[in-house]
C-alpha positions as CSV (number, residue, x, y, z in Angstrom):
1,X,108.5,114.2,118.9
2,X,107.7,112.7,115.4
3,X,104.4,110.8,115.9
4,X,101.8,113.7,115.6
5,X,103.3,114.3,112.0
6,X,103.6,110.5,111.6
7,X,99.8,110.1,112.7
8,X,99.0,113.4,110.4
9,X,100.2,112.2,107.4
10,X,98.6,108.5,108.0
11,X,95.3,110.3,108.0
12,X,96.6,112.3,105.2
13,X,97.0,108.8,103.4
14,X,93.2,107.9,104.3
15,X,91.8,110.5,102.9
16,X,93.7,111.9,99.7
17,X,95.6,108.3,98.7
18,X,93.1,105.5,99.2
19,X,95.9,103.5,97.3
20,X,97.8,103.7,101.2
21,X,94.6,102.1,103.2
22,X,94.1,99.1,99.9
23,X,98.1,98.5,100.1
24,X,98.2,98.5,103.9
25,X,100.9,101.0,104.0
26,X,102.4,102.5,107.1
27,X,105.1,105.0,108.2
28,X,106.6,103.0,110.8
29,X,109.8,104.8,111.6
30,X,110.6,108.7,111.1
31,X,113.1,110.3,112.9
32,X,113.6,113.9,111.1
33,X,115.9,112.6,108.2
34,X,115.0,109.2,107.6
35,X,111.8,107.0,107.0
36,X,111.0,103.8,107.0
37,X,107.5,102.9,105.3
38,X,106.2,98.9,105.7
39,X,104.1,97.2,103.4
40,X,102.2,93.9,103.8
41,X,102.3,90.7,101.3
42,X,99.3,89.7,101.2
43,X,97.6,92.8,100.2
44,X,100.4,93.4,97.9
45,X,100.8,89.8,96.1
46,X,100.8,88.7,92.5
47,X,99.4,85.9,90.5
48,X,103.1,84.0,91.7
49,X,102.7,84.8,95.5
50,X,105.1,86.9,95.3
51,X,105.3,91.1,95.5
52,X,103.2,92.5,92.9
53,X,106.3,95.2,91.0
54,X,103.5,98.3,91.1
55,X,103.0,97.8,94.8
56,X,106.5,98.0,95.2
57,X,107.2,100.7,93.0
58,X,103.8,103.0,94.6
59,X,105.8,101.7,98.0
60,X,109.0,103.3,97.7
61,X,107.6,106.8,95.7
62,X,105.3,107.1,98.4
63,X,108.6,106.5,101.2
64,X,110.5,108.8,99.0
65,X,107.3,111.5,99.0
66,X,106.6,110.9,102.7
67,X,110.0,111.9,103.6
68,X,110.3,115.2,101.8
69,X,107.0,116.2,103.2
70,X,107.7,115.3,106.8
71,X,110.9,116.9,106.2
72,X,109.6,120.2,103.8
73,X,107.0,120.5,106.4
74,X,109.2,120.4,109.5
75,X,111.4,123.3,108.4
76,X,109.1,125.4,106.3
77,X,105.5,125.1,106.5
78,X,102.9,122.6,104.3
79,X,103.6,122.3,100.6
80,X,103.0,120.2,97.4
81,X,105.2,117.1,96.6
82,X,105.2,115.3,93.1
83,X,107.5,112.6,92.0
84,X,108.2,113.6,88.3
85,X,111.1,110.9,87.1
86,X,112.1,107.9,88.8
87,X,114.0,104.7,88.0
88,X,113.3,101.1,89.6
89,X,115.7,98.0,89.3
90,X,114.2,94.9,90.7
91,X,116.9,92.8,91.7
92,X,115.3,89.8,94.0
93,X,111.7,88.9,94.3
94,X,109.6,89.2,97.5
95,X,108.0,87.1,98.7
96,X,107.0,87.9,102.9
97,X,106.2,91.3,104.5
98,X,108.6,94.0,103.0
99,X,109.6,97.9,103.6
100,X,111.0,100.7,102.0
101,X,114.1,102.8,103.7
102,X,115.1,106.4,102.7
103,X,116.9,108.9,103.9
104,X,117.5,112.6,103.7
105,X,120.5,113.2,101.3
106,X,124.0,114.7,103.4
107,X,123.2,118.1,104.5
108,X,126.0,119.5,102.1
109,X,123.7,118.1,99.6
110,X,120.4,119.5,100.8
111,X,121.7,122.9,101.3
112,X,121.1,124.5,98.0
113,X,117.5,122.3,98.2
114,X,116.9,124.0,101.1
115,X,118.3,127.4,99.6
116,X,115.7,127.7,96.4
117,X,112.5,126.4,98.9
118,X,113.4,129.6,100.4
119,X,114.1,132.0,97.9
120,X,111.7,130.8,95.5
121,X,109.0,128.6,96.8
122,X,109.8,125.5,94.7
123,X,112.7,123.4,94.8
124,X,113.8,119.3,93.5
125,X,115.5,116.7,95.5
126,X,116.6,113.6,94.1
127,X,116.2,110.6,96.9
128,X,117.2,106.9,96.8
129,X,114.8,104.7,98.2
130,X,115.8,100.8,99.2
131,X,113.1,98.1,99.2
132,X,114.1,95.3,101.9
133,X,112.3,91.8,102.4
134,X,113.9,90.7,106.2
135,X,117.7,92.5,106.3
136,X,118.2,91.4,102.5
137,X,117.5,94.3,99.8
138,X,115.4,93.6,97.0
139,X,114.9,96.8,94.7
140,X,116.3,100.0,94.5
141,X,114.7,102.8,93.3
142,X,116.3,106.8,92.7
143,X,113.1,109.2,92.6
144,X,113.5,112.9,91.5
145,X,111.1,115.3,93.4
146,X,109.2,118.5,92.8
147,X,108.4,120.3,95.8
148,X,106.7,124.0,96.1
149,X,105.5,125.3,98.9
150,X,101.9,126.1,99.7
């Protein structure tokens, strides 16, 4: 059910984020309320063989602002999504393939989300987005989210 929008948004990534293709980046699990996004190491490393911080901070904005739009698309129709704050705590380093996990918040939560998309076209959603290396997490990151509909 979710790999045309999966397949979509890939080419999406082609086309309008060349960042995507150079980082290696790929939606690899979507199921309507959560994401998974993988990244690569060897097209993300540094200078210590290990994950290069700005690949894994454009990894989990772009998890967070694939979510929303698979999910904003999915119940409304196509719209803009920008990141506008976000906060990043590196807490391990990574040093193999890695991937970013996020989820859609409680639906309690996402109801008054949902509520202003409606009514006014526009809305925010605050997501957290965890970076794992393996089963061990390795950054955490809490993204805020501007979405208006198109």
């Amino acid at each position: 059910m979710y790999q045309q929008p999966i397949r979509e948004l890939h080419e999406r990534f082609r086309s309008q984020i060349p960042l995507t293709v150079h980082q290696g980046l790929k939606i690899s699990a979507w199921n309507g309320s959560a994401l998974r996004m993988d990244a690569p190491l060897e097209a993300n490393r540094n200078d210590k063989g290990t994950a290069f911080a700005g690949s894994i901070a454009s990894l989990a904005t772009l998890a967070g602002w694939a979510l929303i739009t698979l999910a904003v698309e999915e119940h409304c129709r196509a719209a803009e999504v920008a990141v506008y704050r976000s906060e990043i705590s590196y807490r391990r380093p990574i040093d193999a393939d890695f991937y970013a996990l996020c989820q859609l918040p409680k639906e309690v939560e996402l109801a008054g989300f949902w509520q202003a998309l409606k009514q006014t076209g526009k809305s925010r959603l605050e997501l957290a987005v965890t970076v794992f290396q393996g089963d061990q997490e390795r950054v955490r990151f809490q993204g805020a989210y501007a979405v208006r509909i198109l």
